[in-house]
Wavefront OBJ file of the C-alpha trace (Angstrom):
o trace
v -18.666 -18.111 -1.174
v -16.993 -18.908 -4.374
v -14.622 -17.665 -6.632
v -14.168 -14.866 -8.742
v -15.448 -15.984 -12.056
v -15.357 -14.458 -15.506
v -18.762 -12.579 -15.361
v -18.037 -10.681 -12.315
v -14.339 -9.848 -13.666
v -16.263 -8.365 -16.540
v -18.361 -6.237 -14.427
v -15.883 -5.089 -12.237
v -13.847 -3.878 -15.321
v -17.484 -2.183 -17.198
v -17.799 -0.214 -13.510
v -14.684 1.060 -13.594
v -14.426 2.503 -16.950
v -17.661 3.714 -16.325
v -16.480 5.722 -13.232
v -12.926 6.649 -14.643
v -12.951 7.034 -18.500
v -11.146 5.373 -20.811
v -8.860 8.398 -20.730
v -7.865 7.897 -17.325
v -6.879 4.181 -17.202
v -3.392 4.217 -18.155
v -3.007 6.930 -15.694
v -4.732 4.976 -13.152
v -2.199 1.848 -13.905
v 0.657 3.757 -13.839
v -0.168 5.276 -10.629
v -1.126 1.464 -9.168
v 2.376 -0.069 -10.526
v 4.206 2.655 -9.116
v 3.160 2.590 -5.801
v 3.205 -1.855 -5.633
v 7.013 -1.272 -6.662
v 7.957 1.566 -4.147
v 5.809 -1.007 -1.653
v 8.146 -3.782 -2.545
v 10.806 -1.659 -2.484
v 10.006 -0.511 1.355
v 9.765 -3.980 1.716
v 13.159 -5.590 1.287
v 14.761 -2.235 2.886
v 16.479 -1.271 -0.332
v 16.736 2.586 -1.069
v 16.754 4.050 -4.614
v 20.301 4.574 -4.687
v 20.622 0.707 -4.509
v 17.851 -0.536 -7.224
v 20.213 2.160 -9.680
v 23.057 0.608 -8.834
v 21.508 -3.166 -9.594
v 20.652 -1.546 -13.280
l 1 2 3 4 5 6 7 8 9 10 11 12 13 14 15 16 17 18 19 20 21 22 23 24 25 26 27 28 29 30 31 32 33 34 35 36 37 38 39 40 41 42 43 44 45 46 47 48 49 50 51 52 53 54 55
């Protein structure tokens, strides 16, 4: 088994905005980044109260 090359990057991106629509993508990011950060968050124990007050 090798590793992900270019061509199969490609495809996997032509699949998905076959299934989603080019409409939906951003949405689809958004939703993505928002959940990895509220993971991360979870993570190091942190509640929002504390990421406000490191702003």
């Amino acid at each position: 088994m090798g590793r992900i090359g270019l061509g199969e990057l490609i495809l996997v991106a032509v699949v998905v905005l076959l299934l989603f629509g080019a409409q939906r993508l951003p949405q689809i990011g958004a939703a993505i980044g928002k959940a990895i950060r509220e993971f991360n968050v979870a993570l190091k124990g942190e509640s929002k109260e504390d990421q406000e007050l490191k702003k």
